[in-house]
N, C-alpha and C positions, 0 to 999 in steps of 0.2 A: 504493500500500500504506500502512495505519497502523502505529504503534508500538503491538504487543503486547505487551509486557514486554521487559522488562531490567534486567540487572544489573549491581551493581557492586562490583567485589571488589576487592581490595587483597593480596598473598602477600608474604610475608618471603623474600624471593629475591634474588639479585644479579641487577641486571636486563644488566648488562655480560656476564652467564654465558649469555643467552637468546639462541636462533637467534629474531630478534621475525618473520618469515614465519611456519617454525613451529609458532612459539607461538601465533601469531592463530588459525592452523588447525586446532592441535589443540582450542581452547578452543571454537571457533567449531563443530567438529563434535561434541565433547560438549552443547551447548545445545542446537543442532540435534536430534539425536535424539530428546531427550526434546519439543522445539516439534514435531516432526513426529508423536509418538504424540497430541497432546494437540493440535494446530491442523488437523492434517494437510500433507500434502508439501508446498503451494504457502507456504511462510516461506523468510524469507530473515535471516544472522546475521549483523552486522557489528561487527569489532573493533578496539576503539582501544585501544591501550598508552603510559600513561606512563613515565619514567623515575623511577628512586630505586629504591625497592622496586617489585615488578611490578604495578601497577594497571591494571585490564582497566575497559573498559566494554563491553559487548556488548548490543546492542537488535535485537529479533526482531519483525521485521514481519511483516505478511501481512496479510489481509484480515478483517474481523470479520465481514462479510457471512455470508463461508462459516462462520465459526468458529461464529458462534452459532445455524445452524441446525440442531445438535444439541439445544438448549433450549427451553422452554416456550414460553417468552415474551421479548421482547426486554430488560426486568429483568433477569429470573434470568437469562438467558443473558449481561450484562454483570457479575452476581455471581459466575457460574462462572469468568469469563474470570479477574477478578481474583486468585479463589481458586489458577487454573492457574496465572497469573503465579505465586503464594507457592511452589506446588508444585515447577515447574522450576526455581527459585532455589535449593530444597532438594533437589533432586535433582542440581543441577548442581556443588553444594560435597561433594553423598555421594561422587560418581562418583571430585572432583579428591583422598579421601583416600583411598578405594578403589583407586586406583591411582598411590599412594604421596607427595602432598603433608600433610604433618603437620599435625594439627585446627590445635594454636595458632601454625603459621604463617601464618593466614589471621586476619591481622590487622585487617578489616574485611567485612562480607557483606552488603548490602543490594539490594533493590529498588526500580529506578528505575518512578516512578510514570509510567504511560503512557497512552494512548487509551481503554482502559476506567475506568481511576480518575477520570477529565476526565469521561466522560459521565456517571460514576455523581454526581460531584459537582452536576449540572447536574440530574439527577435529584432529589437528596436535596434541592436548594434549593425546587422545583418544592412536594415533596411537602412543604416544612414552609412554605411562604407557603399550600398548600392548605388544613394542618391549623390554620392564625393567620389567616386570614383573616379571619373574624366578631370578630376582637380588633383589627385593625387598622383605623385611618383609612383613607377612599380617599386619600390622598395618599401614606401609608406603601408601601400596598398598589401604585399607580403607583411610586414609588421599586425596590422588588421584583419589580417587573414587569420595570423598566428593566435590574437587574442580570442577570434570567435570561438578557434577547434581547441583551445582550452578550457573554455566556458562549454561547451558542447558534451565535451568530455566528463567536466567535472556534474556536468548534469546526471551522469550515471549513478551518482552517490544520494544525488534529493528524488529518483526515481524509481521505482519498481521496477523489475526487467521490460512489463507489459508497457509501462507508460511510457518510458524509455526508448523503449523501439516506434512507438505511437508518434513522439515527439522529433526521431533521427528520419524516422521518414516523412514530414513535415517540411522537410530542408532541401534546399539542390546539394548535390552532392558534393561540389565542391567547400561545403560550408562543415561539412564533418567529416572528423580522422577520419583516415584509412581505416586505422584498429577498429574504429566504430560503424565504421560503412556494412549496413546488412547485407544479408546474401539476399541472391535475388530472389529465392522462394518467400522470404518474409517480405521484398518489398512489392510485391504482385498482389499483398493482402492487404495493402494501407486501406485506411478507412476513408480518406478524403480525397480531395482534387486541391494542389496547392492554391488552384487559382481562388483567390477571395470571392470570386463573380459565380463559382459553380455551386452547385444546391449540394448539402454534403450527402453521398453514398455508401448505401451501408454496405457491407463484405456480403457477398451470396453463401460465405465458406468461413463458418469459424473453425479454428482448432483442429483441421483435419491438414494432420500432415505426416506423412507418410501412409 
């Protein structure tokens, strides 16, 4: 599974007053809820609790595979993702004053940047060495190459094998390692069309190989 989102909050609370089981539980199934309208059931929510005032970290995995084949294209469907991260983050602070934590005791709210913020970044470098190309040296232009296939690479480690190969066939080939370039049995099964303008297609053939 990848890191879908998560967040990190901080509450003015006596953290010595907290049953910390609990509290993991209950926080863990408020995020949930709202991960499961917007990811669907297969997420998973884990929670870490500091001491002092009650600081939560909670990160929601699951699969991007599934998540993004509600979307166009495999782009927009990592802009969606994002956006749902902002969503559940805000939906998750409504819920804890709707049912009785006070706004200004939440003394910090943000969102932990996760697997789709990493790709889209990977993205964004891609599309502006595309759009500076004809300004650059080939040597600049080599230097920007080098940074993308290490970022490409290092995406192996924020991704699941599944999401991972979802994400390297996404790319023109010249934008990832050699070592990570699929064989061509796995790239005859992408689930999309690079082009932003095609409607996304689903595989006729899952999981049969050999």
């Amino acid at each position: 599974m990848s890191l879908l989102a998560g967040i990190s909050i901080t509450i003015d609370f006596d953290y010595s007053c907290i049953d910390e089981p609990l509290t993991k539980e209950y926080l863990s199934d408020l995020v949930k809820s709202n991960a499961r309208d917007i990811y669907g059931s297969e997420v998973k929510c884990y929670v870490e609790l500091s001491e002092g005032s009650v600081k939560a970290i909670l990160l929601i995995v699951g699969s991007i595979y599934a998540a993004i084949c509600g979307y166009g294209s495999f782009r927009s469907g990592i802009d969606y993702m994002i956006k749902d991260a902002k969503l559940i983050k805000d939906l998750f602070a409504s819920q804890l004053i709707r049912k009785g934590i006070h706004e200004e005791d939440i003394i910090d709210l943000r969102r932990i940047h996760s697997a789709p913020d990493k790709i889209r970044r990977v993205i964004l470098a891609i599309e502006r060495l595309e759009s500076n190309i004809g300004k650059l040296s080939p040597e600049a232009v080599k230097i920007e190459l080098h940074k993308i296939h290490t970022s490409v690479r290092n995406m192996s480690h924020a991704l699941d094998e599944r999401d991972y190969e979802l994400f390297v066939s996404s790319l023109k080939e010249e934008y990832v390692p050699v070592d990570r370039r699929l064989p061509e049995s796995k790239m005859n099964q992408k689930l999309f069309a690079r082009d932003e303008d095609t409607r996304f297609i689903l595989p006729t053939v899952l999981g049969k190989e050999g």
